[in-house]
N, C-alpha and C positions, 0 to 999 in steps of 0.2 A: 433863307437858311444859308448858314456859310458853315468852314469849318470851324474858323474862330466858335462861335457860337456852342459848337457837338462837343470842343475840347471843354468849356466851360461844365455844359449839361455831366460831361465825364469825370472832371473836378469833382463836381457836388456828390456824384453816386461814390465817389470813392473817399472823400470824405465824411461825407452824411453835412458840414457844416459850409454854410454858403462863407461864411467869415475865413473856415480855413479853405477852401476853395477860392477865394479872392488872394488872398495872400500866397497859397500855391504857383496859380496866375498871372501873380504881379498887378495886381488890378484894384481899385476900390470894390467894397462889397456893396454897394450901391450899383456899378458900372454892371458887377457881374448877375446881380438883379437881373438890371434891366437887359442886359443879352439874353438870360432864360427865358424871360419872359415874350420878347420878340419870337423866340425861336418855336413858343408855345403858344403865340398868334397866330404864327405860321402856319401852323401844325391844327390851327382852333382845337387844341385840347390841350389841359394840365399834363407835365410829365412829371411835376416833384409834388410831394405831401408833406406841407411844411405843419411838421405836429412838434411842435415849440422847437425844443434844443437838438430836434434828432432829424433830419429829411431824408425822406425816400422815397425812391422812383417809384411811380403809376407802374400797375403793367403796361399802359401804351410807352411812357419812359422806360422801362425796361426794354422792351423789343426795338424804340431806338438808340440807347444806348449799345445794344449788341452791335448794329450796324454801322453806328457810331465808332466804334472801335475799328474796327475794318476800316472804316474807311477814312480815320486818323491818319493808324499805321500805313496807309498808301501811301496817305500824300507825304509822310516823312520817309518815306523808301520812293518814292519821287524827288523828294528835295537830294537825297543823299546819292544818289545816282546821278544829279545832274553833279553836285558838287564833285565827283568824283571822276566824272568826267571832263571836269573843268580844271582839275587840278592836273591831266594828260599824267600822271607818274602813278606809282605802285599804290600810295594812300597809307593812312598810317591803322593801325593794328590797337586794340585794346584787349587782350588773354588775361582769362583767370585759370588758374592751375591749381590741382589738388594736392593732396599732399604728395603722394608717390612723382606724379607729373612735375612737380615743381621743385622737388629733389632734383632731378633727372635732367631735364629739359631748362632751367629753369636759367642760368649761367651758360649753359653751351650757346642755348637760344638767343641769348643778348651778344655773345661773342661772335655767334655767327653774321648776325644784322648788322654788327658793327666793323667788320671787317670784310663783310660782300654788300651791305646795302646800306650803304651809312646817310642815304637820303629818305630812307623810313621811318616815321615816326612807330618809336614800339614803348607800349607800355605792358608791362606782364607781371600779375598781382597775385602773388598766392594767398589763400582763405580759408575759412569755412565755405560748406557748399550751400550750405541754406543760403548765408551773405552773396555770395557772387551767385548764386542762382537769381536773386533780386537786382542785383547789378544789372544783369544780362537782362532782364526783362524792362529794367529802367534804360535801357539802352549805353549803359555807361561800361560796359564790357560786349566785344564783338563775338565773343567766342569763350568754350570754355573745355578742358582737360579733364574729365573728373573719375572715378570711380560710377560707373553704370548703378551699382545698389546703391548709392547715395541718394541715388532722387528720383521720383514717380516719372511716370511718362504723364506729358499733361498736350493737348492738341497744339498749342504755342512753341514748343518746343522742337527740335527736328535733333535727334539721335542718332549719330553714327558711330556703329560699335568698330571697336581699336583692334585689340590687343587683351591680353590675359596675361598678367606677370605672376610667377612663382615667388609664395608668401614662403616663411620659415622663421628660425630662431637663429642670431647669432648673436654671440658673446666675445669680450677680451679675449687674446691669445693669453693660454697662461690661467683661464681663467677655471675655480675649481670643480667645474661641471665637465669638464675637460678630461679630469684625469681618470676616469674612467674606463677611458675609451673606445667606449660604445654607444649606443643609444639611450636617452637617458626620459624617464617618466615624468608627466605634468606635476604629480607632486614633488618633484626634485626640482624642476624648476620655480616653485614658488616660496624655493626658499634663499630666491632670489629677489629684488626688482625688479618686475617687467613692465618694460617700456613700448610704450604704441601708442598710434594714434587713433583719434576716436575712431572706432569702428562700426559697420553699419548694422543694424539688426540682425541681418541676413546673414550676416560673415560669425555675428555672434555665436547663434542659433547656432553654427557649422559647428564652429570650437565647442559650444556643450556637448552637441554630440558626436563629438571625435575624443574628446578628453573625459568627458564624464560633467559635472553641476557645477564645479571647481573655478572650469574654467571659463566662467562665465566674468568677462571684460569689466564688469563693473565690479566685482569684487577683486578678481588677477590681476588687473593693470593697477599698478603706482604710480606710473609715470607716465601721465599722457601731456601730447606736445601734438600738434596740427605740424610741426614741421620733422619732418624723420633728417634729414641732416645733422641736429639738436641730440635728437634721440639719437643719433647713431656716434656723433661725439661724445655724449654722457655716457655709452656702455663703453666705449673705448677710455676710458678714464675711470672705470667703476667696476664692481661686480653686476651690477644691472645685465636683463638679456632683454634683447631688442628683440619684437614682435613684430615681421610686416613684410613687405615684397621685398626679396634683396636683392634688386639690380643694383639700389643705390646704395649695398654697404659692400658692392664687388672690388670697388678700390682699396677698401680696408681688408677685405679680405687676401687681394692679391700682392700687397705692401705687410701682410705677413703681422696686421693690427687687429685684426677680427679673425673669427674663425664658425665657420653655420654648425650649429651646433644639431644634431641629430636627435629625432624623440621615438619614443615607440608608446602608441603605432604614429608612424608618419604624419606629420602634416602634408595632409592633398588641397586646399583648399588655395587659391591666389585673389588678384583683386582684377576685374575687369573693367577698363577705362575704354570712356566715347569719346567722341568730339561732339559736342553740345552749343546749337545755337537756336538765334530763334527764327521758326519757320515762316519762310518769306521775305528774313530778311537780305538786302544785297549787301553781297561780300566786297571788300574792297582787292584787286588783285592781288595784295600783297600776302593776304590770307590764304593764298595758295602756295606761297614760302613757309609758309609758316607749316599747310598738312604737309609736307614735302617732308620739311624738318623732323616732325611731329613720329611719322613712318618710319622713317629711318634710324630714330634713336628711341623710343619707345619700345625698349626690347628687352628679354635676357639677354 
């Protein structure tokens, strides 16, 4: 039994097809045969149930495919440890950031690497979080900024809570929600454009029952964008009101382009962000610049 062999047996379960488990591989599906099948000599017992075009693990294939996995992921948190060690320097960085996060953090972040650590390799991807949640588990992302209701807790994962940003509404200066000058009602705002980014069930659910059925995101929002920078340029050139955390439209607000627009009754609700990676895996040093960064500008 090798590990060669367990990554194969892993292929198969996760494909269900030896053809696309070969070509996952890099392998012949002949080759990859015959590795299964050594490894279920080994073992003298079947672990797959080749019932024509679909295969699936035995229960004893099952119980070592769990173990399998474990002890995959070691040995590539062994490989990556020594590499990391052999590289004697900080190591390079792979971030995915959410929306809010990636507003925020997301240009500072590159400017700061590049003007105190210009021997770090950084790459930092803003997304969807379902996508870079699969990133991260495909190991092609080290780490990830998100909104905590975005995504379940799953035993793989290791969650560290942030920070809580204050959500709200703001609008053009100038703009006719303005002249009021007071607080103004969810129905008055939707006789606007409002602009947000998808939001999560949870956040949903909030705004029903803070506004009333009205404001329920899939019918309210017009204008959704995964990037609130976007949204917060379009309201600044529009009647549109922007929906979402507003640290990142405090610049247009303090340059006298935006203005946070007031509702009655109040929005209480904000958006709480983790740092999100996966459990067990080893950080490269440099990812300790990065929660450093991370702390300090992650704020009102």
């Amino acid at each position: 039994m090798n590990l060669q062999q367990l990554e194969h047996l892993l292929a198969v379960a996760g494909t269900g097809s030896f053809s696309r488990a070969a070509e996952q591989q890099h392998i012949t599906q002949s080759a990859l045969s015959r590795s299964i099948q050594a490894l279920e000599e080994d073992l003298g017992a079947c672990l797959i149930d080749r019932n024509g075009k679909r295969n699936e693990l035995t229960p004893l294939g099952q119980a070592v495919a769990v173990r399998a996995r474990r002890m995959v992921f070691e040995a590539a948190e062994l490989r990556r440890s020594a590499e990391l060690l052999k590289q004697g320097n900080l190591g390079a960085i792979r971030i995915g950031l959410g929306s809010g996060p990636g507003a925020m953090l997301m240009t500072p972040f590159l400017l700061h690497m590049a003007r105190h650590h210009p021997g770090v390799q950084v790459s930092v991807s803003p997304g969807a979080t379902e996508l870079q949640l699969m990133q991260l588990r495909q190991r092609t992302l080290d780490a990830l900024v998100i909104d905590v209701r975005r995504i379940a807790p799953a035993p793989d994962l290791a969650i560290e809570y942030l920070t809580e940003l204050r959500a709200g509404f703001a609008c053009r200066s100038g703009h006719p929600l303005l002249q009021t000058g007071g607080p103004v009602s969810f129905d008055e705002l939707l006789r606007y454009p409002l602009a947000s980014i998808p939001l999560s069930t949870e956040v949903a659910h909030a705004l029903v029952t803070h506004f009333g059925p009205r404001a329920d995101p899939q019918q309210a929002v017009s204008l959704r964008c995964d990037d609130i920078i976007s949204l917060i340029e379009t309201v600044k050139a529009s009647d549109a009101v922007y929906l979402g955390i507003l640290a990142p439209a405090k610049p247009g607000i303090a340059a006298g382009q935006l203005a946070e627009l007031a509702t009655e009754p109040p929005l209480t609700t904000g958006a709480r962000f983790a740092f999100v990676t996966l459990a067990g895996r080893t950080e490269a040093p440099s990812m300790g610049i990065f929660r450093q960064f991370v702390s300090e500008q992650l704020r009102d």
